[in-house]
Gaussian input, Z-matrix of N, CA and C with variables (Angstrom, degrees):
# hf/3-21g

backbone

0 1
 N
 C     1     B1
 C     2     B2     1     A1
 N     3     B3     2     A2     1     D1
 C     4     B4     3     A3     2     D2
 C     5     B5     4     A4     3     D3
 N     6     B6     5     A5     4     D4
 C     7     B7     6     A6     5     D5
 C     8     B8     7     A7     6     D6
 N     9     B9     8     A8     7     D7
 C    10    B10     9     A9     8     D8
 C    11    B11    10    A10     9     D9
 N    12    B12    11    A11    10    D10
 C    13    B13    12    A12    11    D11
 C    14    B14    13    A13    12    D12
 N    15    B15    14    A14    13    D13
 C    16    B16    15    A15    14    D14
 C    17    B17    16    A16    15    D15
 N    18    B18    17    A17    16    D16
 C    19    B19    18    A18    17    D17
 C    20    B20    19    A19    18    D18
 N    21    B21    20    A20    19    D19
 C    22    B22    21    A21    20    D20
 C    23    B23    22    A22    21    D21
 N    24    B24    23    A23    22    D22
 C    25    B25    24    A24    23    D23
 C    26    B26    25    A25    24    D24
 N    27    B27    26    A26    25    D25
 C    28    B28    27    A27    26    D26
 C    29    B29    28    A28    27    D27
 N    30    B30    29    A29    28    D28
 C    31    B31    30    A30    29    D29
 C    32    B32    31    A31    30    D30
 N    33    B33    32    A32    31    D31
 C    34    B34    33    A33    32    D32
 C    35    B35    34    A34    33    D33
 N    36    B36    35    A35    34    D34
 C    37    B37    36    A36    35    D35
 C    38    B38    37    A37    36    D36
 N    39    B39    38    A38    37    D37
 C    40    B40    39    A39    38    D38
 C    41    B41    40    A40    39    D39
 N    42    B42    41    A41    40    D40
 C    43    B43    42    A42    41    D41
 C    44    B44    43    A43    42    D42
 N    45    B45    44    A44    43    D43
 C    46    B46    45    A45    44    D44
 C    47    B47    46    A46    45    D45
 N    48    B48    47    A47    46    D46
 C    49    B49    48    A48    47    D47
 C    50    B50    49    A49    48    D48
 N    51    B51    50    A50    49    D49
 C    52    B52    51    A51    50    D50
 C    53    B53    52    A52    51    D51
 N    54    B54    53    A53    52    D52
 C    55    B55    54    A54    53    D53
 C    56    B56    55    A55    54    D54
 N    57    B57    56    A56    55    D55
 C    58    B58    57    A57    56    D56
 C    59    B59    58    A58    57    D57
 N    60    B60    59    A59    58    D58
 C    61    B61    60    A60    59    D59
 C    62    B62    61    A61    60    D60
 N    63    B63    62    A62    61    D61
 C    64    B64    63    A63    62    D62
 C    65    B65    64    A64    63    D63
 N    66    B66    65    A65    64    D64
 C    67    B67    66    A66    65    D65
 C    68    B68    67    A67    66    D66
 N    69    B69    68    A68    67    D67
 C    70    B70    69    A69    68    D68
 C    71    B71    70    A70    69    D69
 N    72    B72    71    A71    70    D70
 C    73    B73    72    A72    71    D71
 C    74    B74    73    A73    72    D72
 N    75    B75    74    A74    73    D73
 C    76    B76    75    A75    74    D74
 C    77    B77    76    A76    75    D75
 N    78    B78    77    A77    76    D76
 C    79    B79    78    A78    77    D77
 C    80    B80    79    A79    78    D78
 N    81    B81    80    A80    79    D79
 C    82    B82    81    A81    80    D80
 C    83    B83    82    A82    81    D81
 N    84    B84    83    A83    82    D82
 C    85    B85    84    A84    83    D83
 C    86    B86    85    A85    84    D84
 N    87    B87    86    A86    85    D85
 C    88    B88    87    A87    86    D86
 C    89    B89    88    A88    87    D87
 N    90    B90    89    A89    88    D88
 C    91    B91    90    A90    89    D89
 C    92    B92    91    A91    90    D90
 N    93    B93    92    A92    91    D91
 C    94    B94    93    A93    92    D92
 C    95    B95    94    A94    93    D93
 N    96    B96    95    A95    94    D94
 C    97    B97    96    A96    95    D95
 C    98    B98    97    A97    96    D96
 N    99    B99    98    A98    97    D97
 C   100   B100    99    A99    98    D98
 C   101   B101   100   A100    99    D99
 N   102   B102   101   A101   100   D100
 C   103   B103   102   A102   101   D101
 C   104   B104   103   A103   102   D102
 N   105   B105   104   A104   103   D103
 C   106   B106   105   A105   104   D104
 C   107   B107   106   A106   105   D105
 N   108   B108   107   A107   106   D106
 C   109   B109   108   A108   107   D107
 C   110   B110   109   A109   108   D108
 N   111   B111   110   A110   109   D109
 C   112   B112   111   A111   110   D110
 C   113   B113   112   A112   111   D111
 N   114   B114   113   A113   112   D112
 C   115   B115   114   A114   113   D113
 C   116   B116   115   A115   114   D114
 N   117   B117   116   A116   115   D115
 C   118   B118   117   A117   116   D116
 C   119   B119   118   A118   117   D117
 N   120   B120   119   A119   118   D118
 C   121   B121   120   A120   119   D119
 C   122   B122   121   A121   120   D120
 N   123   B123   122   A122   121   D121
 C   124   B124   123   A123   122   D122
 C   125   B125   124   A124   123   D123
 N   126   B126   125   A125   124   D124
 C   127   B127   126   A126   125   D125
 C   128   B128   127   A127   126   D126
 N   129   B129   128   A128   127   D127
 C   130   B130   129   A129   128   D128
 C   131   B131   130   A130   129   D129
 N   132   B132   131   A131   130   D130
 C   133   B133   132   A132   131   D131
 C   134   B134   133   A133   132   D132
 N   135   B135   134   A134   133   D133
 C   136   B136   135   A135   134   D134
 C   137   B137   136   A136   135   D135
 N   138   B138   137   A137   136   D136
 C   139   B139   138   A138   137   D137
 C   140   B140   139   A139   138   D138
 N   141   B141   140   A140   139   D139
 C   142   B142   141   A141   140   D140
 C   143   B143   142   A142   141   D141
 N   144   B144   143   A143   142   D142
 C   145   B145   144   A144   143   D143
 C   146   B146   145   A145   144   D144
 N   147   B147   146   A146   145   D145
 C   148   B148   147   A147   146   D146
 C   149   B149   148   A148   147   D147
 N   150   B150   149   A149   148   D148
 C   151   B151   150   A150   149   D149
 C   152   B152   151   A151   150   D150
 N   153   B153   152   A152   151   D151
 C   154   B154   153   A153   152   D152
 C   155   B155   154   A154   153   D153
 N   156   B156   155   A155   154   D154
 C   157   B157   156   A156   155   D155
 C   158   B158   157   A157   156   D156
 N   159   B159   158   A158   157   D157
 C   160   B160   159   A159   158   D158
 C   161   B161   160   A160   159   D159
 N   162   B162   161   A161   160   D160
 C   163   B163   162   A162   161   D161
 C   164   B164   163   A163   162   D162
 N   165   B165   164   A164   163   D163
 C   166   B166   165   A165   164   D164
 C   167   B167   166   A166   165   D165
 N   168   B168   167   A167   166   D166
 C   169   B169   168   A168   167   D167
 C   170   B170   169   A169   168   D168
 N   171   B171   170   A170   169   D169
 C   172   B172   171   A171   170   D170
 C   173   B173   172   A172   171   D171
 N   174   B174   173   A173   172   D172
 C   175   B175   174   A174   173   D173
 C   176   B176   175   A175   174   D174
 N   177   B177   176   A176   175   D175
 C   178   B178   177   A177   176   D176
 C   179   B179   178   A178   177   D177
 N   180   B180   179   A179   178   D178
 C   181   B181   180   A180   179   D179
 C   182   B182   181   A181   180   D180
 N   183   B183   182   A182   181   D181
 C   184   B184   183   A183   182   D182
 C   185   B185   184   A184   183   D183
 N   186   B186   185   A185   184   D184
 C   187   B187   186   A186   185   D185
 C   188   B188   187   A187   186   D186
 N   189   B189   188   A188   187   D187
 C   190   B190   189   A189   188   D188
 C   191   B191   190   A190   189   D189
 N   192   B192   191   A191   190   D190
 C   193   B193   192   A192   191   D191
 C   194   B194   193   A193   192   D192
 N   195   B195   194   A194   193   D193
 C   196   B196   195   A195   194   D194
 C   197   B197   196   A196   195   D195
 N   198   B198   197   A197   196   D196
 C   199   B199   198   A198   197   D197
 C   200   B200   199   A199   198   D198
 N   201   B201   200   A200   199   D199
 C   202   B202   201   A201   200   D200
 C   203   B203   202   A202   201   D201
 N   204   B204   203   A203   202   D202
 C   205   B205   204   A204   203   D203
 C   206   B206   205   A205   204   D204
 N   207   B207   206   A206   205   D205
 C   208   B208   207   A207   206   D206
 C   209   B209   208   A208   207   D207
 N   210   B210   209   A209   208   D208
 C   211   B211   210   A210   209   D209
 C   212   B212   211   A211   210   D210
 N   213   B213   212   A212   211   D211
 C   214   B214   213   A213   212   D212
 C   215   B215   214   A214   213   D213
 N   216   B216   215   A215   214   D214
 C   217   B217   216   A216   215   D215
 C   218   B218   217   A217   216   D216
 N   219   B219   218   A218   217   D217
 C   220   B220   219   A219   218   D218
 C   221   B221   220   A220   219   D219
 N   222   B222   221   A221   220   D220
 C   223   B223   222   A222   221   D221
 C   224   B224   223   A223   222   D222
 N   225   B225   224   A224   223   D223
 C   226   B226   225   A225   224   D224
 C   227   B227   226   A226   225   D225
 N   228   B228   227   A227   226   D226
 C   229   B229   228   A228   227   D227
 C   230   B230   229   A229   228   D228
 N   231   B231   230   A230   229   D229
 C   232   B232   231   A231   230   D230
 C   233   B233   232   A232   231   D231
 N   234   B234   233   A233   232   D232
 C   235   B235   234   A234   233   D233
 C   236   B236   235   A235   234   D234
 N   237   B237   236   A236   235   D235
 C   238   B238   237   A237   236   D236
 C   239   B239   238   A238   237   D237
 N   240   B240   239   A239   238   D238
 C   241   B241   240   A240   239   D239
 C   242   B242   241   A241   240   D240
 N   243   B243   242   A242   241   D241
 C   244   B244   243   A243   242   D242
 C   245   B245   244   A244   243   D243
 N   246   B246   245   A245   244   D244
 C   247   B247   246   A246   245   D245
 C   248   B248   247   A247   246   D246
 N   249   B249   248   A248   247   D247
 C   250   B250   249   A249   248   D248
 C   251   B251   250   A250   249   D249
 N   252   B252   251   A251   250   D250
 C   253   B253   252   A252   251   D251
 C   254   B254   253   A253   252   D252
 N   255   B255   254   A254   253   D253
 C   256   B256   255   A255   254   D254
 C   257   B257   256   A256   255   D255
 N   258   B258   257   A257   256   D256
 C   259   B259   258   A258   257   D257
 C   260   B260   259   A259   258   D258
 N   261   B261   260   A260   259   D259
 C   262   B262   261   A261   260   D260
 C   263   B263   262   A262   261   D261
 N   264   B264   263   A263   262   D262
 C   265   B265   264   A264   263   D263
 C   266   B266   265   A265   264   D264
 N   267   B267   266   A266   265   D265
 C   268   B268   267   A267   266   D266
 C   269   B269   268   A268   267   D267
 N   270   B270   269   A269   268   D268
 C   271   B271   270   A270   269   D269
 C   272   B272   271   A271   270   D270
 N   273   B273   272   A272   271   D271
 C   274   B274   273   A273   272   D272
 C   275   B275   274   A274   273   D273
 N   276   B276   275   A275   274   D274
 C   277   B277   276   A276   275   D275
 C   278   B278   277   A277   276   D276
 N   279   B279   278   A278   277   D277
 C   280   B280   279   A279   278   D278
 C   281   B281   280   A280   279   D279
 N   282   B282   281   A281   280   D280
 C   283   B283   282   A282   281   D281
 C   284   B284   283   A283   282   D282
 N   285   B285   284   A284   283   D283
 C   286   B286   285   A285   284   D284
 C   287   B287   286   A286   285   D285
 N   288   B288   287   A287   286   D286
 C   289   B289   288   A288   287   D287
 C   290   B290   289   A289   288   D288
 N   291   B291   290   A290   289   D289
 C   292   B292   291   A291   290   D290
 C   293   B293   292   A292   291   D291
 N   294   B294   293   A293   292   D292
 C   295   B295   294   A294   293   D293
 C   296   B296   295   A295   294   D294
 N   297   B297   296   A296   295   D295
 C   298   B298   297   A297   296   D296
 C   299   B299   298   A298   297   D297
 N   300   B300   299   A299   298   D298
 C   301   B301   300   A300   299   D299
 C   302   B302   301   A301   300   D300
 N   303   B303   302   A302   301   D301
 C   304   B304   303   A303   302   D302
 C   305   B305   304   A304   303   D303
 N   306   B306   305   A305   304   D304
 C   307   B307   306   A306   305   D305
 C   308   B308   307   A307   306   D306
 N   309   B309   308   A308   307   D307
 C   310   B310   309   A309   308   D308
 C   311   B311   310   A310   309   D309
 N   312   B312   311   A311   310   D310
 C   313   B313   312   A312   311   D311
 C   314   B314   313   A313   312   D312
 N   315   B315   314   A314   313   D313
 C   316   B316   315   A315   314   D314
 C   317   B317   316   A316   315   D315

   B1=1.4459
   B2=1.5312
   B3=1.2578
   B4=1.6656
   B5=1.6422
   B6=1.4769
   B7=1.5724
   B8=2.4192
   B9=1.1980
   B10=1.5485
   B11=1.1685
   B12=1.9696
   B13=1.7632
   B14=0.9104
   B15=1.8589
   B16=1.5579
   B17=1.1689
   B18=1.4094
   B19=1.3612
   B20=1.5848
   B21=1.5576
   B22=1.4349
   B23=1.5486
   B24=1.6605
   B25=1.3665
   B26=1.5258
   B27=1.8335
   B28=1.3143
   B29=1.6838
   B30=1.1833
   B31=1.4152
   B32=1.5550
   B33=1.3364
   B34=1.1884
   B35=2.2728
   B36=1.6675
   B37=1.7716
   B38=1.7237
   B39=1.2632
   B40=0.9917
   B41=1.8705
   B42=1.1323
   B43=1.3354
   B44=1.6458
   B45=1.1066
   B46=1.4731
   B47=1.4226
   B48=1.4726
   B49=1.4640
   B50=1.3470
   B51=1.4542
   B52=1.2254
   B53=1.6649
   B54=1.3233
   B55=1.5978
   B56=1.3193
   B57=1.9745
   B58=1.4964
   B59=1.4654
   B60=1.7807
   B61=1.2069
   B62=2.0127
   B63=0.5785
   B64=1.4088
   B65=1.9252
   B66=1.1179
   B67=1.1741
   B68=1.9527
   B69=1.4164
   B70=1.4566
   B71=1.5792
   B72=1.1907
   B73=1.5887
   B74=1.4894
   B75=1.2917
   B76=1.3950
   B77=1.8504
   B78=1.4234
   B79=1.5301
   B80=1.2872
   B81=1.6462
   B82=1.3577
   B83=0.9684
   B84=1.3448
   B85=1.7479
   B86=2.1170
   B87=1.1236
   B88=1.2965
   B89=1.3895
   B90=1.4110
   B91=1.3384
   B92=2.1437
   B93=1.1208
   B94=1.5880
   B95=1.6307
   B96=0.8475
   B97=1.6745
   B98=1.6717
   B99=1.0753
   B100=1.5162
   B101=1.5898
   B102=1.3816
   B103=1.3098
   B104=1.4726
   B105=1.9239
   B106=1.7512
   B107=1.6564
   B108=1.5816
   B109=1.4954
   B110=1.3515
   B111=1.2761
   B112=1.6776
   B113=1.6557
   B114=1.4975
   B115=1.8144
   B116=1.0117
   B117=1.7623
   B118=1.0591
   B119=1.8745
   B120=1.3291
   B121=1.5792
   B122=1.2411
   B123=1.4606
   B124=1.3178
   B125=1.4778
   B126=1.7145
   B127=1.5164
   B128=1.4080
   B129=1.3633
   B130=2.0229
   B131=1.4427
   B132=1.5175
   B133=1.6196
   B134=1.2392
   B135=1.4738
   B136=1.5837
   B137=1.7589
   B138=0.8134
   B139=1.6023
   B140=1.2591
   B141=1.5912
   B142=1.4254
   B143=1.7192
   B144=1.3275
   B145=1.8129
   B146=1.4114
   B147=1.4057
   B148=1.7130
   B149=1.0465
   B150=1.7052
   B151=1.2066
   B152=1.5393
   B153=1.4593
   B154=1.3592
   B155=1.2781
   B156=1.2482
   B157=1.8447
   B158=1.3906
   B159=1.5421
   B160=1.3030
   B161=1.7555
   B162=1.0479
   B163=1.6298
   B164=1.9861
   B165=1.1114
   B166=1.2054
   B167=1.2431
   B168=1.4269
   B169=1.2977
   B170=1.8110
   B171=0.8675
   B172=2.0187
   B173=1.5314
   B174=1.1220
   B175=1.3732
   B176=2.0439
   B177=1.3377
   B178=1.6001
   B179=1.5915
   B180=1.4800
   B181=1.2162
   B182=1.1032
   B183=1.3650
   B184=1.8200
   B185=1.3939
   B186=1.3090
   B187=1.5021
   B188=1.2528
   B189=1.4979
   B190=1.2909
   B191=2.1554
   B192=1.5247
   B193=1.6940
   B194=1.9995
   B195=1.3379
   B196=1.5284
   B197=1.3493
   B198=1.6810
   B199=1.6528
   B200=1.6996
   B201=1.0395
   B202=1.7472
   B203=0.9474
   B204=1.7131
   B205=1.4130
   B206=1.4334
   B207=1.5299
   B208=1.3032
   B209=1.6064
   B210=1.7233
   B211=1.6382
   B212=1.5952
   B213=1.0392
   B214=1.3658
   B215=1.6371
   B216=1.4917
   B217=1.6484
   B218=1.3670
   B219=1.3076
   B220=1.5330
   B221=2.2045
   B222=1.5611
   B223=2.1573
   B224=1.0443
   B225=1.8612
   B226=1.0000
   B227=1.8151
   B228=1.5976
   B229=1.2035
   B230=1.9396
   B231=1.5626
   B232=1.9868
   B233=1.5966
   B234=0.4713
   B235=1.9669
   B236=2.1135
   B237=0.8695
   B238=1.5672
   B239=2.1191
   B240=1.4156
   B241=1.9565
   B242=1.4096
   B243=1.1072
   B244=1.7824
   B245=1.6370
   B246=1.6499
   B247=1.3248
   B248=1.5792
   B249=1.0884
   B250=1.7266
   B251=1.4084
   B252=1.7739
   B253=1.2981
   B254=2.0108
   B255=0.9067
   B256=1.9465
   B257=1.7364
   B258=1.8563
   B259=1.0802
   B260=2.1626
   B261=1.2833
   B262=2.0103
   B263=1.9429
   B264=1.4045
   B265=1.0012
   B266=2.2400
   B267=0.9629
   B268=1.4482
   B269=1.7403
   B270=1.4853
   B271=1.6427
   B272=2.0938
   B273=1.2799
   B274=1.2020
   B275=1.3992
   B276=1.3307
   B277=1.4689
   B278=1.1814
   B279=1.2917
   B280=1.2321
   B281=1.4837
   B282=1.3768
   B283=1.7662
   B284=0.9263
   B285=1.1523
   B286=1.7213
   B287=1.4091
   B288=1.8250
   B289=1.4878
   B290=1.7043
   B291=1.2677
   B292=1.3416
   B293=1.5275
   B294=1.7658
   B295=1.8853
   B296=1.5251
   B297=1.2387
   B298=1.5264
   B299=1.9199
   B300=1.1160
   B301=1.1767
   B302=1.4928
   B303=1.6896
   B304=1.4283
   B305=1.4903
   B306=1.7322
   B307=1.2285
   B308=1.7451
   B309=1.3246
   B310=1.7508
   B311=1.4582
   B312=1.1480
   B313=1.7162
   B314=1.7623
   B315=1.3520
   B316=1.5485
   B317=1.8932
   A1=108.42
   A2=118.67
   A3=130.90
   A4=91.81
   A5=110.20
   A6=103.41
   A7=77.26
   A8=103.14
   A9=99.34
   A10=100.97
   A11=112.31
   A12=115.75
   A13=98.26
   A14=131.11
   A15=105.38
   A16=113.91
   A17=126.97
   A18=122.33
   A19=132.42
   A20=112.20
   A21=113.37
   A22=101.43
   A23=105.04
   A24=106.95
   A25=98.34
   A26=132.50
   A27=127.55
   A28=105.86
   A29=133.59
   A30=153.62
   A31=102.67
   A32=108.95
   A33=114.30
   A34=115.54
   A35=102.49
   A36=99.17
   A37=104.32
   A38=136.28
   A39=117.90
   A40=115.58
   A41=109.79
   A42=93.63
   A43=123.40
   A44=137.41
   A45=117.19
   A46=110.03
   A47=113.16
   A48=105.07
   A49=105.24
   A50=116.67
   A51=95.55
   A52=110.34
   A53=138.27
   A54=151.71
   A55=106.05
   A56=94.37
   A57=87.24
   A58=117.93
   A59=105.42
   A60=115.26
   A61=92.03
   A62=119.62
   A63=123.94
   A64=102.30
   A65=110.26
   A66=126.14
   A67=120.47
   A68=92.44
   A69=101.72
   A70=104.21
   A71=123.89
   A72=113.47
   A73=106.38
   A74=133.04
   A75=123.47
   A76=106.28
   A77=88.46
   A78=97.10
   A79=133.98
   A80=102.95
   A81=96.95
   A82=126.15
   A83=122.93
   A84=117.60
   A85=83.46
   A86=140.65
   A87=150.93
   A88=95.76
   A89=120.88
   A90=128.55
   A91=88.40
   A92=112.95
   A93=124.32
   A94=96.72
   A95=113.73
   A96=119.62
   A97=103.91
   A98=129.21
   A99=115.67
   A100=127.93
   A101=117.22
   A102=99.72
   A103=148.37
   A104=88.53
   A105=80.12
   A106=83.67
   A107=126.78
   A108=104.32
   A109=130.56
   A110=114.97
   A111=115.19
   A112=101.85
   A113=114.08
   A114=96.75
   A115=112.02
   A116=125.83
   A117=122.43
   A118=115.18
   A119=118.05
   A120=145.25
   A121=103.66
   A122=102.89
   A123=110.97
   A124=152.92
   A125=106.50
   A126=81.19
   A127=129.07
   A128=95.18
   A129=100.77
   A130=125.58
   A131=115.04
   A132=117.26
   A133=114.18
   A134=119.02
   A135=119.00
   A136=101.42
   A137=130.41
   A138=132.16
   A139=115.80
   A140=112.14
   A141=127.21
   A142=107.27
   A143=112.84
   A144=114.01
   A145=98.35
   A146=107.39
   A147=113.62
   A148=107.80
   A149=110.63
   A150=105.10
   A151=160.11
   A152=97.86
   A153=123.16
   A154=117.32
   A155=122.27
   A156=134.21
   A157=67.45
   A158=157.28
   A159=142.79
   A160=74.15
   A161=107.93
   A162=110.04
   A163=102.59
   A164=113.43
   A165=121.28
   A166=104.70
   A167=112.73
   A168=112.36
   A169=114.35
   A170=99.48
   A171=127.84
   A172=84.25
   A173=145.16
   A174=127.57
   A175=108.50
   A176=112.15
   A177=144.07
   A178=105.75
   A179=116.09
   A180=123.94
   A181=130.44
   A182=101.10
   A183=101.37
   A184=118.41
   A185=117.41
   A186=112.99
   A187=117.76
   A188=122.23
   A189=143.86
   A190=89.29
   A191=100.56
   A192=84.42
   A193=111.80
   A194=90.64
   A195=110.97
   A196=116.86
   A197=108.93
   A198=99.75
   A199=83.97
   A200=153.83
   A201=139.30
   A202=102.95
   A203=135.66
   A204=112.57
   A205=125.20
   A206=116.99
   A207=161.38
   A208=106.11
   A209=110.34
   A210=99.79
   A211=107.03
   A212=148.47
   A213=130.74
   A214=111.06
   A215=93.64
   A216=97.44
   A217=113.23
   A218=106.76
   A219=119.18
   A220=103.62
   A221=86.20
   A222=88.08
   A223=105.34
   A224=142.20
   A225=130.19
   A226=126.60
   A227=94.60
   A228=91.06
   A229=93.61
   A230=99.68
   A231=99.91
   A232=102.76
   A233=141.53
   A234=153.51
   A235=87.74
   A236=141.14
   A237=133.09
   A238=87.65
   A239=102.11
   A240=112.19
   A241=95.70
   A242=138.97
   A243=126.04
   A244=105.32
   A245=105.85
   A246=95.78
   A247=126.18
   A248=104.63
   A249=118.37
   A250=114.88
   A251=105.48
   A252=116.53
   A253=95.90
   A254=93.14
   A255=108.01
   A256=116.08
   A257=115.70
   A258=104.40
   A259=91.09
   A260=90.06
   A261=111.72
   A262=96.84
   A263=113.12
   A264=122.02
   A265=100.19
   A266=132.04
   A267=129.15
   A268=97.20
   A269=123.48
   A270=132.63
   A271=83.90
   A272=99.27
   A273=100.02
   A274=107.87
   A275=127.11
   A276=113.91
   A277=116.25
   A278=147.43
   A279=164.21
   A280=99.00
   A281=119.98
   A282=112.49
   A283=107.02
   A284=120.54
   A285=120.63
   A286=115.44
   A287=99.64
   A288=101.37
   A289=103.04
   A290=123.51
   A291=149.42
   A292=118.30
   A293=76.55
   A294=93.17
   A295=98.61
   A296=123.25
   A297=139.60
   A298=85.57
   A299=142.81
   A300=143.94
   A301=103.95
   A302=123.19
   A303=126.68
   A304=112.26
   A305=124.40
   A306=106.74
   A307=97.54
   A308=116.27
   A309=105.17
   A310=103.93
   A311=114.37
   A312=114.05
   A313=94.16
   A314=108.81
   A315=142.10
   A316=94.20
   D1=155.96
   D2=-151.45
   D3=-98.27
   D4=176.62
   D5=-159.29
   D6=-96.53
   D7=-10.70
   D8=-176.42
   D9=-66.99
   D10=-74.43
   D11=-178.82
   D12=-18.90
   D13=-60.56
   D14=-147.13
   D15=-81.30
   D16=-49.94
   D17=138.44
   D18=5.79
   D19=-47.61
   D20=-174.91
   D21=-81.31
   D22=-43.27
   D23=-159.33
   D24=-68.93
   D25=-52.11
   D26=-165.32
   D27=-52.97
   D28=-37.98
   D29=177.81
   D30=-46.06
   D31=-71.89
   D32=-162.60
   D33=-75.88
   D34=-5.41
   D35=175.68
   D36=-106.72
   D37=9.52
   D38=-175.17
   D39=-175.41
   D40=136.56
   D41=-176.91
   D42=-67.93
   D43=139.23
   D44=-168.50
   D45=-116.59
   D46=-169.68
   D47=-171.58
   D48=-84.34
   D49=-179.14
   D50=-161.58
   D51=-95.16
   D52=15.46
   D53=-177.72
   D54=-91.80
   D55=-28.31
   D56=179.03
   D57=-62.16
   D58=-43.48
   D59=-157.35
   D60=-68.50
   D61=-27.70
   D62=-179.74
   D63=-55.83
   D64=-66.05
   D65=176.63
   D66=-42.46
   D67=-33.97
   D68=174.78
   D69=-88.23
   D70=-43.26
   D71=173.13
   D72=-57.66
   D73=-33.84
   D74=168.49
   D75=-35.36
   D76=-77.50
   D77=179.59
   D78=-19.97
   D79=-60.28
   D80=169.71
   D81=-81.43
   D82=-6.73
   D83=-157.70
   D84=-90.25
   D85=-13.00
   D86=173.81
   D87=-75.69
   D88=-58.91
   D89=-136.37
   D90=-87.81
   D91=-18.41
   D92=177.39
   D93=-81.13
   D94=-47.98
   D95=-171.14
   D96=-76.28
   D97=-65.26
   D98=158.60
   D99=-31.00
   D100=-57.36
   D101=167.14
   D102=-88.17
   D103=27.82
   D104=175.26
   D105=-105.06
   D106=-4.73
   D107=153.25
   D108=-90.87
   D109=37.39
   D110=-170.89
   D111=-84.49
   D112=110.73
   D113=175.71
   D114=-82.29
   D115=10.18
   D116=-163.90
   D117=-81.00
   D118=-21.98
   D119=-153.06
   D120=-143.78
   D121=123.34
   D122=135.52
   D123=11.60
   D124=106.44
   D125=-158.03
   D126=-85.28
   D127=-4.70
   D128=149.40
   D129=-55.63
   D130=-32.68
   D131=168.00
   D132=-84.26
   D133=-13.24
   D134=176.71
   D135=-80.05
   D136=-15.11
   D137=-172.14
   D138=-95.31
   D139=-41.91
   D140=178.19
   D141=-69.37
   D142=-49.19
   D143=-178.52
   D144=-55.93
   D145=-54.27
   D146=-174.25
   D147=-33.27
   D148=-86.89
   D149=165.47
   D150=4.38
   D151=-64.29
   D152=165.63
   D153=-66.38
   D154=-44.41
   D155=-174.27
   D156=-68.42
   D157=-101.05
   D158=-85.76
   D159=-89.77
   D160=-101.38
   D161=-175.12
   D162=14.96
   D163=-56.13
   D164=-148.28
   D165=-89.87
   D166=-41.10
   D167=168.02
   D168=-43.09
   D169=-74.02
   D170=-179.91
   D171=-52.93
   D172=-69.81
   D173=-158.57
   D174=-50.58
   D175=-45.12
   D176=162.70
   D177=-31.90
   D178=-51.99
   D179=177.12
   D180=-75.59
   D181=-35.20
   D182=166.42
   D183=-90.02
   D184=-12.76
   D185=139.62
   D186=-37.47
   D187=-77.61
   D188=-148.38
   D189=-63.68
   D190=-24.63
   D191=-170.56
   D192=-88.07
   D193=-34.69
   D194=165.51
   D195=-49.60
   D196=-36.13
   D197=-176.02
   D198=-101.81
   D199=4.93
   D200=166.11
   D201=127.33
   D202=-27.42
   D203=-156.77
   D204=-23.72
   D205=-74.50
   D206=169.76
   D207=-23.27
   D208=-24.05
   D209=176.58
   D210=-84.04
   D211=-17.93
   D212=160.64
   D213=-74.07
   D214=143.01
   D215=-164.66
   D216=-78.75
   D217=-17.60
   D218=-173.61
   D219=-60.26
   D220=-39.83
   D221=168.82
   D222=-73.73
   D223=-55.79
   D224=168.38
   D225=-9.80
   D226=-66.30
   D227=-147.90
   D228=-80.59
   D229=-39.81
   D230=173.77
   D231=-45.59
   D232=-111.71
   D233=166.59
   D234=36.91
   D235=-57.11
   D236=-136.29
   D237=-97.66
   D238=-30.72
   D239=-177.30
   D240=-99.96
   D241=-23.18
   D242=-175.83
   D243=-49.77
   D244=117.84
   D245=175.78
   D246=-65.31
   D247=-15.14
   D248=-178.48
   D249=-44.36
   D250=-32.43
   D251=-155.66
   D252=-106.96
   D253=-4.26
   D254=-179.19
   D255=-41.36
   D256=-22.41
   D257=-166.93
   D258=-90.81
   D259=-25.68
   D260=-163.87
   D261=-76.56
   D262=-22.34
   D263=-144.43
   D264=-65.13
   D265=9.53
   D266=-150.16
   D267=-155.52
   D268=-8.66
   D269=-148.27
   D270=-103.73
   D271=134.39
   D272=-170.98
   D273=-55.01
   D274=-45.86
   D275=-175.40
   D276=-82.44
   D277=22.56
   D278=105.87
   D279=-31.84
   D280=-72.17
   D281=179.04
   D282=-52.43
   D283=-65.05
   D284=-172.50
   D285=-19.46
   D286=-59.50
   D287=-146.14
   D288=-85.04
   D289=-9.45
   D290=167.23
   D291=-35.59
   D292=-55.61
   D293=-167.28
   D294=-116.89
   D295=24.94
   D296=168.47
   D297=-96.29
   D298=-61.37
   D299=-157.99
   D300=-76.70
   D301=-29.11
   D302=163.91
   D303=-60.20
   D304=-33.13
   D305=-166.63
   D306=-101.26
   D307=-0.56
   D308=170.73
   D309=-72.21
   D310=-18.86
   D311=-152.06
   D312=-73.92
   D313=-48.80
   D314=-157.75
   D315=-49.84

């Protein structure tokens, strides 16, 4: 099983803490960036997985802000340099949600 499946499945039986949910947007936001280099597939299936990891990633994060992560500043400020997030790192809702966490702080 893929480090996503498990990912999908732990996500979907229980609410988790909230580092976890942090921890799973890692995943995908990696697991999006790997498959737009997969030479293995298609590059209609390389867009669609992408896709999906990104969706999932960002869906992960506003988890992670809903359950608190995001109120210690020390996540604040890691979250914008985490390389995990390096492929998402420039994608407007990536900005958005960046400087969405600058104006809760305010």
């Amino acid at each position: 099983m893929s480090a996503v499946e498990l990912a999908d499945r732990e996500h979907r039986h229980r609410p988790l803490p909230p580092d976890r949910y942090y921890d799973l947007a890692c995943i995908y936001a990696l697991a999006a960036a790997s498959a737009e280099k997969d030479p293995s597939i298609d590059e209609r299936l390389r867009r669609e997985r992408s896709e999906r990891c990104r969706s999932a990633a960002y869906d992960r994060l506003e988890h992670a802000r809903a359950a608190g992560y995001f109120k210690s500043p020390d996540c604040r400020t890691h979250l914008p340099i985490d390389s995990h997030f390096q492929l998402l790192r420039n994608e407007p809702e990536f900005v958005s949600f960046v400087e969405s966490l600058k104006e809760e702080r305010s």
